[in-house]
Structures are given as structure tokens and as C-alpha cells.
MIVO-432292 format. One line per 10 residues: number of its first residue (from 1); their letters; for each residue y, x, z of C-alpha. Coordinates in pm, whole numbers. Layout:
NUM> A> Y,X,Z  ... $
// end
This chain:
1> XXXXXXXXXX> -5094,-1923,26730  -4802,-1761,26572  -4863,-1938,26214  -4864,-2274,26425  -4552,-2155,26606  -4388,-2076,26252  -4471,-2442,26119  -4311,-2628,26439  -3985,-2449,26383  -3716,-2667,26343 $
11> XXXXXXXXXX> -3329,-2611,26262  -3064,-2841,26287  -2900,-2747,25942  -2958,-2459,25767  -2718,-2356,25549  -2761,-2536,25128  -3090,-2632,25236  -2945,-3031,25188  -2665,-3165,24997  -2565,-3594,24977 $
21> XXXXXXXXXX> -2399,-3753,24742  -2268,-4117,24768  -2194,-4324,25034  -2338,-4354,25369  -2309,-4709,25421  -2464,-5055,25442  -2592,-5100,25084  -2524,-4738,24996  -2713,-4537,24747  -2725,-4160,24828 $
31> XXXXXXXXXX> -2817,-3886,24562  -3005,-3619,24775  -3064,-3261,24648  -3291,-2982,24850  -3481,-2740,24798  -3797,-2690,24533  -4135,-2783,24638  -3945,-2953,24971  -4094,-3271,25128  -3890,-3561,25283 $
41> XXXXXXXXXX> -3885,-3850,25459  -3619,-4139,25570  -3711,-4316,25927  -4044,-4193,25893  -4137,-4375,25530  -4238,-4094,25303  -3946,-4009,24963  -4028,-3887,24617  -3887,-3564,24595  -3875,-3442,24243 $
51> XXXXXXXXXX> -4042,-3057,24176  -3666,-2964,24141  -3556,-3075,24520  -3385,-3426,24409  -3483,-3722,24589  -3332,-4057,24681  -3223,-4280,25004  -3094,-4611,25031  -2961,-4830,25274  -2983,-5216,25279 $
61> XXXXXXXXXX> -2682,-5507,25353  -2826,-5522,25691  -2947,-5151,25816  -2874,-5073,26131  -2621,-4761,26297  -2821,-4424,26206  -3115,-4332,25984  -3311,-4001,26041  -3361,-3759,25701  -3620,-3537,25786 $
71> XXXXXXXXXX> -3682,-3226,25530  -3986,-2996,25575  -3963,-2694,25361  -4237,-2487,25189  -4181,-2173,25424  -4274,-2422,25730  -3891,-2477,25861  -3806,-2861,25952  -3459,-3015,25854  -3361,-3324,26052 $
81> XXXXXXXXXX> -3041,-3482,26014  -2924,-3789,26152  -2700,-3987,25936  -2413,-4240,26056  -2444,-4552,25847  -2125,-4704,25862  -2108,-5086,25836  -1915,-5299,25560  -1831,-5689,25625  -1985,-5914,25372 $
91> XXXXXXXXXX> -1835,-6243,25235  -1991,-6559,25434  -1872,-6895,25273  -1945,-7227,25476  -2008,-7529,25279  -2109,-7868,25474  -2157,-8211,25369  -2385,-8169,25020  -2634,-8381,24920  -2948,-8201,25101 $
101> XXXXXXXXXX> -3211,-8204,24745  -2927,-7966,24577  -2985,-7736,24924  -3326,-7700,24941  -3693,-7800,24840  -3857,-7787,24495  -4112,-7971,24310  -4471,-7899,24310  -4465,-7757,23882  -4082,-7522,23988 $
111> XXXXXXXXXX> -4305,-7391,24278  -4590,-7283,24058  -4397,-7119,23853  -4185,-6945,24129  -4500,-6792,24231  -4660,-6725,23832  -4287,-6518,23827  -4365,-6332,24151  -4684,-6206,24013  -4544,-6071,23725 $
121> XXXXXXXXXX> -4237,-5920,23904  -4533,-5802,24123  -4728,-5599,23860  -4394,-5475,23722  -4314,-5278,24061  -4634,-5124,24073  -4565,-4802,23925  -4273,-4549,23899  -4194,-4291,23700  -4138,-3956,23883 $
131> XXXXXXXXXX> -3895,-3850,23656  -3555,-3822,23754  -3374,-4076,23497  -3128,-4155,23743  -2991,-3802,23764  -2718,-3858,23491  -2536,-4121,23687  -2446,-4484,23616  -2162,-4666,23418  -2140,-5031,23415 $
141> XXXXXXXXXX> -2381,-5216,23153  -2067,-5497,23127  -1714,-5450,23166  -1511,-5742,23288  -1378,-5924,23581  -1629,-5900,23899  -1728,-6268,23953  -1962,-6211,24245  -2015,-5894,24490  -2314,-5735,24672 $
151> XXXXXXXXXX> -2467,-5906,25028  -2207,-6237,25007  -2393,-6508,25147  -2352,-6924,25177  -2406,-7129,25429  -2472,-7481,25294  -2508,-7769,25533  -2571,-7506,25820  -2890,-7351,25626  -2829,-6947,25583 $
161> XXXXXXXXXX> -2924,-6863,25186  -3049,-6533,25102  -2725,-6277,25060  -2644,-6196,24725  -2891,-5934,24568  -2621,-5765,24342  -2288,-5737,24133  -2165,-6041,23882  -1948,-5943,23608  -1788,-6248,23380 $
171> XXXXXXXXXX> -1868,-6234,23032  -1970,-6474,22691  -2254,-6540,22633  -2379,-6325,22390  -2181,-6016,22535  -2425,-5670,22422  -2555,-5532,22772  -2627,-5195,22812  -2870,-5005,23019  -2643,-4816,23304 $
181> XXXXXXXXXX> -2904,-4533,23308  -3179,-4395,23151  -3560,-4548,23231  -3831,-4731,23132  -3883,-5054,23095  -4095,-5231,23305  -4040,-5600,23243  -3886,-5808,22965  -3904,-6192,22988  -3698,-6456,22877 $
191> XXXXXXXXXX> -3850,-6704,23057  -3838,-6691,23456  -3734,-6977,23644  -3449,-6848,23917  -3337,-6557,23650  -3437,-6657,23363  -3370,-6390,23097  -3487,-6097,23303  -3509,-5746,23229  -3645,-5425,23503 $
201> XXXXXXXXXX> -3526,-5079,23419  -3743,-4786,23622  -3473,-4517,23680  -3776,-4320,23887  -3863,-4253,24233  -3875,-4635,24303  -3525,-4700,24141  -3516,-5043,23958  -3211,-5216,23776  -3212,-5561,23730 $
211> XXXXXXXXXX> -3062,-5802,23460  -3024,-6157,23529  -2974,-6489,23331  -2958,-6325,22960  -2934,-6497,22624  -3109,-6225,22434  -3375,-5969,22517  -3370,-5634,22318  -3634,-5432,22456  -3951,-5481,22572 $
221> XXXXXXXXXX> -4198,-5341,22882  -4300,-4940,22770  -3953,-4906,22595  -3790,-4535,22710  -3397,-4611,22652  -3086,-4450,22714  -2789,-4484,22933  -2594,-4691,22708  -2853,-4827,22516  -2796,-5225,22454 $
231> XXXXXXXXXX> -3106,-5410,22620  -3000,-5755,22608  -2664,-6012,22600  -2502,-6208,22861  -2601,-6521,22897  -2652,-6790,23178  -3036,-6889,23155  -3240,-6934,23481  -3015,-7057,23794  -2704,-6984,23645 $
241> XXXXXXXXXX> -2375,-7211,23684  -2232,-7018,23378  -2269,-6735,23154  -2217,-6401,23362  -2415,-6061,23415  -2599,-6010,23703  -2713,-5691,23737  -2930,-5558,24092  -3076,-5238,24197  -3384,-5219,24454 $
251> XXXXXXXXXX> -3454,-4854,24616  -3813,-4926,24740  -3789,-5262,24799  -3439,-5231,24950  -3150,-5400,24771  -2859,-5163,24740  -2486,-5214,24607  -2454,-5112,24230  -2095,-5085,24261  -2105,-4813,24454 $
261> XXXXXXXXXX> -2261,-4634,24204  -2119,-4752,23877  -1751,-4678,24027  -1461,-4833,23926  -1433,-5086,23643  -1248,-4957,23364  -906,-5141,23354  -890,-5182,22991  -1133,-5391,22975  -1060,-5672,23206 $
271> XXXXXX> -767,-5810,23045  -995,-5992,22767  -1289,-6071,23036  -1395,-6419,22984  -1443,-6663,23322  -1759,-6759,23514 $
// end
């Protein structure tokens, strides 16, 4: 009875037993550190917590007030902290009056190939590496005026289109790209019909970067690169009204903001940015 009295104990916040790192907002990505051999989950789903104590939690555009963060510890103590996830307002643009085939609808070949491109984005998500690639932080993979932001949305001719899934910096086509973290490639195609040159980076525990609409692919799935490492160049292939990056990340399934974690852009650069 006492051993089953020792594994219900619960404390509110032990002292260095959890530390958070990032922002706790609506598309926030949050660097978690505990301690080894430590279990965790977010809201009851289950986290990949490294053998080290470092784990991950995201929050989407839309996630509601509070999230629970739930640590059990190898000695048997419980950690639960409830988090305050503060909310950020989104651009919403409100277009009316366009011709209705440019809004929605597609042809019978763009729909088979929308769903040949799912299955492959599919089998690219499968697996993760446990390894903690994201652990050395991220820097931009383009430099350059932001075109485009996380979770804007437009309304055209009253129909809601899905939010925005990431950041758009302006570029040339042809502009090197380079991987904001270190990972493993899990898909490289040139060839997709809404993204066209597309690129995932595994940055582990169910951490993916994507690279949108690119001219040139550099790498290929298997490939272990480096932060830094150029993958690909700008380019506007796919659904692309000019040549820009577009660069996502997805936290198990759950789009977060990368520029909350890449930081500022450095000023230098943007003078010589080219438009979108």
C-alpha cells in the first residue's frame, strides 16, 4: 500500500524538475527540459522525451486558453502544470466579387494528383527520429523581406480558406536555401501540385520543416544535413503567384509559427530583398 501511495504522489512544482523555453502562445513552439528517464504528456497525448529530459510542445493558430503538462518522474512523483496560452490576432482579408472557378473546385486529373501527393506526404510522416536535432536552435533558411506571416487567412466570396501554414520570405528565384536546423530528410520532390518543389526536414520528436515552391532540390530523402546546409533555391513552382520561400513547421501534426523560433530577421539583409 505504501509503494502505491508513493506512485500517486503529486507536487505542484518541484523545484528544477521543469524548465520552458519559448513562447506560450497560439502557434508557439516551447523547448521543454526535465529530468532523465522522465515521462510526459500535453492534454493527455503522450511527448517524446529524449533519455536526456528534452522534449517538445506546441500550440496551434487556434488552441484554446490553457494546456495541461503533466511530468511523471522515475522516483514515482507527478508534475502537473497548467500553462496559460495567450492568444495572438491573425490577419483576415475579405475579398468578394471573383469569378467563383478561381475560388474553388478542381478537375478530376489536379484531384488525383492532390491525393497521389498526400500519400507520399503520408509515408514521409511516418517515422521520426528520436534524436534531438532541434536542440541547437533555428536561424532563418532565407533572409529577406517577410511577404506572408503564420495563421493569415482569406475570405474569398464569403468561403473561409485554410489559414496560412507558415512564414513567406521574398526572394529570386534561384536564392540558395538553407536548412534552419539539423535533420533528416524525409522527402524531396520537385513535382507536387499545391507546393511544388517540396522538401521535409525531421528535426526529431515529430518536428518537421517544410520548404515550399523551390526551383532546385539539393538533397534527397535519407540525407543527414546541417543547420546551414543549402537544400534547395527559391523558386515559385506549385501554387505560387511569384518566386518566394515558404517555409512551415508541424509539431505532431500541429502547425506552429517558425518565426517565433527563427527570431528576428537580420537587418542587413533586407535592404537587397527582392519582391513577391
Amino acid at each position: 500500500m505504501a509503494a502505491a501511495d508513493e506512485r500517486q504522489r503529486v507536487f505542484d512544482d518541484p523545484a528544477m524538475s521543469i524548465s520552458l523555453q519559448g513562447e506560450l502562445v497560439q502557434g508557439g513552439l516551447v523547448f521543454g527540459q526535465t529530468l532523465p528517464g522522465a515521462t510526459a504528456t500535453l492534454d493527455g497525448e503522450p511527448l517524446m522525451v529524449s533519455d536526456d529530459g528534452r522534449f517538445l510542445l506546441g500550440f496551434g493558430r487556434d488552441h484554446g486558453a490553457s494546456a495541461l503538462l503533466v511530468i511523471k518522474h522515475v522516483d514515482g512523483s507527478v508534475v502537473r502544470r497548467a500553462l496559460d496560452i495567450a492568444s495572438r490576432p491573425f490577419p483576415v482579408d475579405r475579398i468578394d466579387g471573383l469569378d467563383q472557378s478561381k475560388v474553388s473546385g478542381f478537375t478530376e486529373a489536379q484531384l488525383k494528383k492532390i491525393a497521389v501527393d498526400k500519400e507520399k506526404k503520408t509515408a514521409a510522416r511516418a517515422v521520426t527520429a528520436p534524436e534531438t536535432f532541434w536542440a541547437g536552435g533555428f536561424s532563418w533558411p532565407v533572409t529577406g523581406r517577410i511577404s506572408g506571416v503564420f495563421g493569415s487567412q482569406r475570405i474569398l466570396n464569403g468561403e473561409a480558406k485554410t489559414p496560412h501554414s507558415g512564414v513567406d520570405v521574398a526572394a529570386a528565384t534561384g536564392t540558395p536555401v538553407k536548412a534552419p536546423a539539423a535533420g533528416i530528410v524525409r522527402l524531396a520532390d520537385p513535382d507536387m501540385y499545391f507546393e511544388g518543389g517540396l522538401i521535409f526536414i525531421d528535426h526529431g520528436q515529430r518536428l518537421e520543416s517544410a520548404f515550399l515552391h523551390l526551383s532546385r532540390i539539393d538533397v534527397k530523402p535519407g540525407d543527414r544535413i546541417e543547420a546551414g546546409q543549402v537544400i534547395g533555391a527559391v523558386g515559385a513552382t506549385g501554387r505560387a503567384t511569384g518566386p518566394h520561400m515558404h517555409w512551415s513547421l508541424k509539431w505532431m501534426g500541429t502547425l506552429v509559427d517558425p518565426q517565433l523560433v527563427a527570431g528576428e530577421m537580420p537587418q542587413a539583409e533586407l535592404a537587397g530583398s527582392a519582391g513577391n
